[in-house]
C-alpha positions as CSV (number, residue, x, y, z in Angstrom):
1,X,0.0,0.0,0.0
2,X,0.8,3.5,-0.9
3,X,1.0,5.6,2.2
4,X,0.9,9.1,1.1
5,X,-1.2,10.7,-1.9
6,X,1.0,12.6,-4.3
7,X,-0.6,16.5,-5.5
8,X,1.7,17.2,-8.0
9,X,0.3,20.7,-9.2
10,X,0.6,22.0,-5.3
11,X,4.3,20.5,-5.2
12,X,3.6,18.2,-1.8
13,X,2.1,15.3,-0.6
14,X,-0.4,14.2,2.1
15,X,0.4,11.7,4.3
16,X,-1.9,9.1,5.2
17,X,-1.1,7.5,8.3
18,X,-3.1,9.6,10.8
19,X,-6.2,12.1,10.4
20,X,-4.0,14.4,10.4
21,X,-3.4,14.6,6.7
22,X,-0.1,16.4,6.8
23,X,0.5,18.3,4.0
24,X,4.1,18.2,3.2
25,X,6.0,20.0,0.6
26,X,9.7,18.3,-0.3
27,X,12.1,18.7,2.8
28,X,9.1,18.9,5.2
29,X,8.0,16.5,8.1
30,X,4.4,15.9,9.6
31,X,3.2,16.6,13.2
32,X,4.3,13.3,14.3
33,X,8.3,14.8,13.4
34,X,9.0,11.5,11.5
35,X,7.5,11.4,9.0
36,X,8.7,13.5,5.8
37,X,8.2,14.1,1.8
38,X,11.8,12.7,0.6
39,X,11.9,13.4,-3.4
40,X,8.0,13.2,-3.6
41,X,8.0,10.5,-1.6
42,X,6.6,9.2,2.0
43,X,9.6,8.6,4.0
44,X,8.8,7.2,7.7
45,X,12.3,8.2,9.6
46,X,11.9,5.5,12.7
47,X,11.6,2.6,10.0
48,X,13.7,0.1,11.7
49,X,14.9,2.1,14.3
50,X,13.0,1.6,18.1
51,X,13.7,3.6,20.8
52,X,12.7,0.9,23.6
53,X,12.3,-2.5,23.2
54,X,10.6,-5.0,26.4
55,X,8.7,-8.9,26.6
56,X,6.0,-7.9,28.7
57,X,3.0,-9.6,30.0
58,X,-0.3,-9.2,27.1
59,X,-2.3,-7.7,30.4
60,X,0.1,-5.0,31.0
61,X,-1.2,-2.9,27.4
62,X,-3.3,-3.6,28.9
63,X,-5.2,-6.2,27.4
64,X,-7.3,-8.8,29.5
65,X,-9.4,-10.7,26.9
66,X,-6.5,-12.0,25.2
67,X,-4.1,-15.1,25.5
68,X,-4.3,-14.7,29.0
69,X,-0.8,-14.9,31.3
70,X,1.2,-14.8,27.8
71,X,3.6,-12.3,27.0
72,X,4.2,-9.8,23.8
73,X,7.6,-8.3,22.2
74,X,6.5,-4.8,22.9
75,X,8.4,-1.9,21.2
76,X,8.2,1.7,19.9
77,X,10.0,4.4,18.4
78,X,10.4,7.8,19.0
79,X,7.7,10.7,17.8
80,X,3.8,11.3,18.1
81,X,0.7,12.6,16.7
82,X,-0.6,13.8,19.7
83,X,0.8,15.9,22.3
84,X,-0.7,14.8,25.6
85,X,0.7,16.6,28.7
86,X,0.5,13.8,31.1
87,X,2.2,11.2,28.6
88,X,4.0,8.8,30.9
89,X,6.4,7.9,27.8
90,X,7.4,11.7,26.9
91,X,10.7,11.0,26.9
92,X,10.1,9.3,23.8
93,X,6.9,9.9,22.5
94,X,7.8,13.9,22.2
95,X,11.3,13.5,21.1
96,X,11.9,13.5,17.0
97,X,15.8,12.6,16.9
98,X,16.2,9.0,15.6
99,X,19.2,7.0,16.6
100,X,19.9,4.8,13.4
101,X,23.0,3.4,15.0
102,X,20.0,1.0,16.5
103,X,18.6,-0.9,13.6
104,X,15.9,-3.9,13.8
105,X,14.5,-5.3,10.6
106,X,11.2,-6.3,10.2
107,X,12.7,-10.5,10.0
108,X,14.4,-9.9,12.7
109,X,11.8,-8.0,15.1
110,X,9.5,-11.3,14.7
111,X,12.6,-13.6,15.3
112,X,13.1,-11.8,18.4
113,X,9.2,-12.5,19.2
114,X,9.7,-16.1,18.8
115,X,13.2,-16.5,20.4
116,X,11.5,-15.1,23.5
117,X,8.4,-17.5,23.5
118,X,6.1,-14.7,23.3
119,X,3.0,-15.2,21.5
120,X,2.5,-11.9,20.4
121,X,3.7,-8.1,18.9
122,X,3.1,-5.3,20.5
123,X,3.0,-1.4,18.8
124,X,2.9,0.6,21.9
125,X,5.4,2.8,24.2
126,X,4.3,5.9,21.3
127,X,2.0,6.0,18.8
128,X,2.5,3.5,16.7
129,X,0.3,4.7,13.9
130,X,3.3,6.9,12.9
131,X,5.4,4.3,12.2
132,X,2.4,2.1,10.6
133,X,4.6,1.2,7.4
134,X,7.7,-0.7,9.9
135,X,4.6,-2.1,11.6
136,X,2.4,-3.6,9.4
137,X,5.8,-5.1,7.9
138,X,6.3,-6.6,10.9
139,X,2.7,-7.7,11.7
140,X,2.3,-9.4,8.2
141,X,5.4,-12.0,8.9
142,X,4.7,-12.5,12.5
143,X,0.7,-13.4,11.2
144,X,2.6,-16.2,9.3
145,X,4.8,-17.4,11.8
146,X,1.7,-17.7,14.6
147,X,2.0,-14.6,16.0
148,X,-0.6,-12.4,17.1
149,X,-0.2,-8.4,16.8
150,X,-1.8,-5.6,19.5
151,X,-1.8,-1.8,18.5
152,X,-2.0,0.1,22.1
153,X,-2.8,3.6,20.2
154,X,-4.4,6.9,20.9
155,X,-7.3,6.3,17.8
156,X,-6.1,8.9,15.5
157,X,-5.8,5.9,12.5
158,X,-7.0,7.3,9.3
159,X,-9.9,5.3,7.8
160,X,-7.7,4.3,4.9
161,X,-5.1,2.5,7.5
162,X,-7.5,0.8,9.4
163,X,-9.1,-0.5,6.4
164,X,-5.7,-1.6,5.7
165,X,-4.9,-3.1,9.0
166,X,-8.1,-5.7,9.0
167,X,-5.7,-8.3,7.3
168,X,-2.9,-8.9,9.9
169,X,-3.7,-6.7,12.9
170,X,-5.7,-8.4,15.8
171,X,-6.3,-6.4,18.8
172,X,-6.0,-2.7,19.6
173,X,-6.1,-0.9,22.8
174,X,-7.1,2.7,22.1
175,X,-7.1,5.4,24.4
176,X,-10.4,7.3,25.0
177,X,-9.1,10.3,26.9
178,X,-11.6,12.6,27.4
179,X,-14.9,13.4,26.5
180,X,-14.6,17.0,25.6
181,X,-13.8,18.0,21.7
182,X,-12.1,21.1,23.0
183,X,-10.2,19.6,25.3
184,X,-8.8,17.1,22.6
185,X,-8.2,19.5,19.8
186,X,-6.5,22.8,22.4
187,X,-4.6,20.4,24.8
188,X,-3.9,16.9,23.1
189,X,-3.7,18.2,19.2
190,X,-6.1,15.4,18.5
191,X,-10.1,14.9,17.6
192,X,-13.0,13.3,19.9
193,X,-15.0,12.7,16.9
194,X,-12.1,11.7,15.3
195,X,-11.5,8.7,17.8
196,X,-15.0,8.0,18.1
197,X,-14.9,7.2,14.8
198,X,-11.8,5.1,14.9
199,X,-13.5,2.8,17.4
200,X,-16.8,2.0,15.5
201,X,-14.0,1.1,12.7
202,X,-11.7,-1.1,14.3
203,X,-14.7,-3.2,15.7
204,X,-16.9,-3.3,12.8
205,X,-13.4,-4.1,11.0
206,X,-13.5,-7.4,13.4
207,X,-10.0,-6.1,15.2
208,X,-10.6,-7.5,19.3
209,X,-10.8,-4.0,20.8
210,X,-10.5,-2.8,24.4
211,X,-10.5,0.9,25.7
212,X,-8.7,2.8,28.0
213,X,-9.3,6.1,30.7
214,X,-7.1,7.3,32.1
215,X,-8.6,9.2,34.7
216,X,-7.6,12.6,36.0
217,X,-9.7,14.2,38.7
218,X,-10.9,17.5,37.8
219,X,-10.4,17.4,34.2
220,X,-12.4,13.9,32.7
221,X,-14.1,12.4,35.3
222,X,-17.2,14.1,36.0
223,X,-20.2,11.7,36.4
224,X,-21.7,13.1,32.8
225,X,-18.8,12.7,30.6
226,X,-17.8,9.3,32.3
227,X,-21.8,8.4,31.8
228,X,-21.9,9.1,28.1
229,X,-18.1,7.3,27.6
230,X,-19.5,4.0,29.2
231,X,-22.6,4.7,26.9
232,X,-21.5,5.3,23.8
233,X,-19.0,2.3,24.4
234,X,-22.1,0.4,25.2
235,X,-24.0,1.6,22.6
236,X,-22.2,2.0,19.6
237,X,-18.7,-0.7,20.4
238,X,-20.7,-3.4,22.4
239,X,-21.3,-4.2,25.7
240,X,-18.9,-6.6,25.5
241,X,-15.6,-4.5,24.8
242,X,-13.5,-4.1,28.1
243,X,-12.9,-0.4,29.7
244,X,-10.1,0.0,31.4
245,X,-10.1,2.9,34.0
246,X,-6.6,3.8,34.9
247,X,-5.6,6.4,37.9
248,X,-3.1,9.5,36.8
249,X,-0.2,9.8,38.2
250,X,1.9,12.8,38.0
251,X,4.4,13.2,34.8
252,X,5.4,15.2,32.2
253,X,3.9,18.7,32.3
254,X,1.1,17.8,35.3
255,X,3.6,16.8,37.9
256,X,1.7,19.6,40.3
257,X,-1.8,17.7,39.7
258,X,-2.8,14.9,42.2
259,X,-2.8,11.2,42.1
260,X,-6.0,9.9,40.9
261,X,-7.7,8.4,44.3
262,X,-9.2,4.8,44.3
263,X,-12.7,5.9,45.1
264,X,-13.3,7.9,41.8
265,X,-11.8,5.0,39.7
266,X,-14.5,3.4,41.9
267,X,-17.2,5.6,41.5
268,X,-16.6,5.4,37.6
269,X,-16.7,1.3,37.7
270,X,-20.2,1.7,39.0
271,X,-21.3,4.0,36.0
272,X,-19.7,1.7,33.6
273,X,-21.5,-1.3,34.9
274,X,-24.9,1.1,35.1
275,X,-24.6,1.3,31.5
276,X,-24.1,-2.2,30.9
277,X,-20.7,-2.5,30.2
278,X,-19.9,-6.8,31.3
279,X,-15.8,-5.9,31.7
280,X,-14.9,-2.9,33.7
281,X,-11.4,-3.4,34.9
282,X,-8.9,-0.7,37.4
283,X,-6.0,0.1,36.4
284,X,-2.6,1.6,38.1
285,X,-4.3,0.4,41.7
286,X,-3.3,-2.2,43.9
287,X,-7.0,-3.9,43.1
288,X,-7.6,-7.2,41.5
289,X,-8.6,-7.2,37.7
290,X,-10.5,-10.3,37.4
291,X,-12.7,-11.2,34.8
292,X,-16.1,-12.6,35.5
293,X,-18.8,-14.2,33.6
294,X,-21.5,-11.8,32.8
295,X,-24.2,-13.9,33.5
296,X,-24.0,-16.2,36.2
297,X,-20.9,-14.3,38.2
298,X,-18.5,-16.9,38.0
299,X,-15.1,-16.0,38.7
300,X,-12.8,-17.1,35.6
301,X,-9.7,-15.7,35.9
302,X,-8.0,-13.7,38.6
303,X,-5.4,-11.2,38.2
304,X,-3.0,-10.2,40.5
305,X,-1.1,-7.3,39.1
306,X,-0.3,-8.5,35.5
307,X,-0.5,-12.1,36.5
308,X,-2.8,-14.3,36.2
309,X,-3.2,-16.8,39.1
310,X,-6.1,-18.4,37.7
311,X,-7.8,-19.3,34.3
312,X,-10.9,-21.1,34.6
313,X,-12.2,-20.4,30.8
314,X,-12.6,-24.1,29.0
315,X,-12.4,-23.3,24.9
316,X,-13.3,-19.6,25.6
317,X,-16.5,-20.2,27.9
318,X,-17.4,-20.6,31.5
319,X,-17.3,-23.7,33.3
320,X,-20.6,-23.0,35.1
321,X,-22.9,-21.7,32.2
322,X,-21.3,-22.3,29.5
323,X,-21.7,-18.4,28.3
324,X,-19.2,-18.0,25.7
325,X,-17.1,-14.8,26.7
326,X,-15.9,-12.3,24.2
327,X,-12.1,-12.4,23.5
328,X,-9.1,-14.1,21.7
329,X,-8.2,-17.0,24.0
330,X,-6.2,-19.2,21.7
């Protein structure tokens, strides 16, 4: 696939990758700082190159309906689309220089996958949408090896790249930050809407989405916009798709703002479950995040931390009711 449209008569090109639609005339790079028009050409900078490189649990993306207890290659680059305040990965994510002393090869990325018994790739650390060509390079030989491939994104996919993902990519975790358009556009140089949209794509393009809050008191979690996330995923993703509430904690530019306290990740669990979401999970608390089956209650598995100390599913369904739960087990 092409990544970029050419406009020949305006001497540029728009990239693709993001809803951003960077407009870039020869010399030039996007928002993202790594991307740039190279003789007419779409030239991603970080291709081959990551900046941080881990095998970590699959939960820790996090994602819970998914090979549970198994671990992924997770890596990123540097560079963004977005430019999030509280990013916990700043260091990376807001910085453009690329060290191509460092240089991992698509082959060899998925070697390194299997070498390490993991059963899976993950794109995360930064946005991994801007470095979607290295990626899906990736993604399509570790497909054929038996691997399985997570984005953990911020949903700011152009509909042409998630079109293009539906053959090799799996699972996605993408962030729904806030519920205010204003808020995205002014403060994280994204798009609500934008993501919104994103979401409805992935799952309607059958990728195994989850979503994630993170949760900072004061600016996202009054009881109306955390109502109208849980029903809109309810609504228009499925009851079904896991929301992971996460607490803040201080970084980047809001090191002066306040932990997130347990009892309003608490007191937006209960509105997720009013609305009828069946998997509302805490995140960055000492709380178990076990999964339970939606209809009779039976405990089947338990999560301490990212581990899983128990795993009662039997082909993907409870032992008690049989209720088939909604996930990628095998």
């Amino acid at each position: 696939m092409q990544y970029y449209r050419s406009e020949p008569e305006k001497n540029r090109i728009v990239c693709l990758l993001c809803r951003h639609y960077c407009k870039m005339k020869e010399g030039q790079v996007g928002i993202c700082g790594v991307n740039k028009n190279v003789g007419g050409e779409l030239k991603t900078l970080v291709y081959g190159h990551p900046s941080a490189l881990n095998v970590d649990p699959i939960e820790k993306k996090p994602i819970y309906h998914m090979l549970p207890g198994e671990t992924a290659l997770s890596f990123g680059t540097v560079g963004c689309n977005f430019k999030c305040p509280f990013c916990q990965n700043w260091q990376i994510s807001q910085e453009t220089k690329v060290n191509e002393e460092i240089y991992v090869s698509p082959e060899r990325m998925v070697d390194l996958a299997l070498e390490h018994g993991t059963k899976a790739i993950a794109y995360t650390y930064n946005e991994p949408t801007i470095f979607y060509p290295y990626a899906k390079d990736i993604g399509v030989i570790a497909k054929e090896k038996g691997l399985k491939n997570i984005f953990v994104s911020n949903g700011f996919e152009s509909p042409e790249m998630i079109e293009d993902m539906k053959g090799w990519l799996d699972a996605a975790n993408i962030d729904l930050k806030s519920w205010d358009e204003g808020y995205y556009k002014k403060i994280l140089k994204g798009g609500l809407e934008a993501v919104k949209d994103t979401l409805r794509r992935m799952v309607d393009a059958g990728i195994w989405v989850e979503v994630t809050t993170l949760l900072i008191e004061g600016e996202n979690d009054s009881d109306r916009d955390l109502t109208e996330m849980a029903e809109f995923i309810a609504g228009d993703l499925g009851r079904h798709v896991p929301w992971h509430l996460s607490a803040f904690h201080p970084d980047y530019k809001m090191t002066d703002h306040k932990w997130t306290g347990l009892e309003t990740l608490m007191r937006a669990k209960k509105i997720a479950e009013k609305a009828g979401l069946y998997y509302v999970y805490l995140g960055n608390v000492p709380v178990h995040g076990d999964t339970h089956c939606p209809d009779c209650g039976e405990l089947l598995i338990d999560r301490t931390g990212y581990n899983v100390t128990v795993n009662r599913l039997v082909d993907g369904k409870c032992p008690k009711c049989g209720r088939k739960i909604e996930g990628i087990w095998e």
